[in-house]
C-alpha positions, 0 to 999 in steps of 0.5 A: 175746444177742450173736447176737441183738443183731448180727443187729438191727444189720444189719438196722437198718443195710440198712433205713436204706440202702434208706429213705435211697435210697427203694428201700423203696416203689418199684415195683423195691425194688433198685439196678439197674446200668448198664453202657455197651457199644458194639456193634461191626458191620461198617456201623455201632455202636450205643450200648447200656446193659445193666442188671440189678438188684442184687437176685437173682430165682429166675429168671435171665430176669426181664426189667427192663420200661422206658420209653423216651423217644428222640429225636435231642437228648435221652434219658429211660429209665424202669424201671417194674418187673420182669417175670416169664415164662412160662418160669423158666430156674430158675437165680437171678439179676438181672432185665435188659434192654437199652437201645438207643440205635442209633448216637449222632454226637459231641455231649452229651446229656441223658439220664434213667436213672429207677428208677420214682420215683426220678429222675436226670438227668445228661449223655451225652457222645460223641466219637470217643474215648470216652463218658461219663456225668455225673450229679451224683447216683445214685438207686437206679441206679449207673453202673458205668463212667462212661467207656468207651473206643471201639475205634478203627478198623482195631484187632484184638486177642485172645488166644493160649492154650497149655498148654506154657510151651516153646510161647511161641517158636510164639507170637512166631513167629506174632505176627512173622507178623502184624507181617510182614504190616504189623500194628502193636503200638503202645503204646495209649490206658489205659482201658476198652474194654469188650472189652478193658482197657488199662493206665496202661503202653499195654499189653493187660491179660491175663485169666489166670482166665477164661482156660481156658489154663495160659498165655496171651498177650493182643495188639493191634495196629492193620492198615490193609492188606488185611483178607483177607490178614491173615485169611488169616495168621491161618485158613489160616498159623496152622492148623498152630499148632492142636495147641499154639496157640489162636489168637483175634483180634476186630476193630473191625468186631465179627468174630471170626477163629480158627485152629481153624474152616474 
């Protein structure tokens, strides 16, 4: 009885959410998310959203179909439902797509984020430091981070694995390499970045868990010298490091320098 009892209370309680959303009757019945990503390129960025819903389909590929209204001052991006494909990548998981908006100058715009029927207007706000999403109200949407750090120019960061805590003296070796060659590592502004995280100390937050490494060590650092020989430092200078180091530097132009690749 009691079993039975609580089995009613929760499914009273997720139906009163969906109806006081008004999920129930619209043509996508879940939540979708928004999360801001601005992709990095060598001539230009774009300011992109990549949406998913909350709800798992049985294939991982169900794409998100979406209107797109997009001029100069304003935005309006309507999802009208979920598609399905010929071919099931047979692994569950939320529907998706990508909203790309190409790239944005500074300035505020409106802009809609409509879940079918369910409407919502808010501001998008741009400047040469971050972007911002305002919206007074969320239906059937949830913005994930309502501001998002922009990399700023001439920034470089990643990640040092090894498996030997005695290795962290190659580590440091290296690092004053980088800085010998004119590398910065300044305290730097806290907030998400997308690509990397900076915590309320100015300090590169370290992904242990995903990782791969029994120890790791996250670094940024700012370089307005001569981009090939810092490549150089770090391809051809930290290749005899390859057997205890795994050297992994991304940059503010969206390239991606290792120790390990010719």
């Amino acid at each position: 009885m009691n079993r039975l009892l609580i089995f009613c209370t929760l499914t009273l309680l997720l139906s009163c959410e969906y109806n006081d959303t008004g999920l129930t009757n619209n043509p996508i019945d879940s939540k979708i998310f928004i999360e801001t990503r601005e992709l990095l390129d060598i001539n230009f960025r774009s300011l992109t959203f990549h949406c998913k819903t909350e709800k798992i389909y049985p294939c991982v590929n169900f794409p998100i179909l979406t209107d797109k209204g997009i001029n100069d001052n304003s935005f309006q991006i309507t999802f009208t439902g979920v598609g399905e494909i010929t071919i099931c990548l047979t692994a569950p998981g939320p529907a998706s797509t990508v909203v790309d908006l190409k790239s944005v100058k500074s300035g505020e715009y409106p802009i809609e984020f409509n879940n079918a029927k369910l409407k919502n207007r808010g501001i998008l706000k741009v400047n040469d430091s971050e972007i911002q999403l305002v919206f007074s109200q969320q239906t059937g949407i949830e913005i994930v981070r309502p501001i998002t750090k922009r990399v700023p120019q001439n920034t470089y960061w990643g990640t040092i694995g090894y498996h030997q805590s005695s290795s962290i003296n190659l580590v440091n070796e290296f690092l004053q390499k980088l800085t010998n060659k004119g590398a910065k590592f300044n305290k730097q502004t806290p907030g998400h970045y997308f690509y990397y995280e900076i915590d309320e100390n100015g300090d590169i937050v370290t992904d242990m868990q995903n990782s791969g490494y029994y120890f790791v060590k996250a670094f940024i650092f700012q370089f307005d010298g001569d981009e090939s020989e810092l490549k150089n430092v770090i391809k051809i200078d930290g290749k005899p490091y390859k057997a205890d180091l795994s050297i992994n530097v991304e940059t503010f132009k969206g390239e991606q320098i290792n120790n390990w690749t010719e």
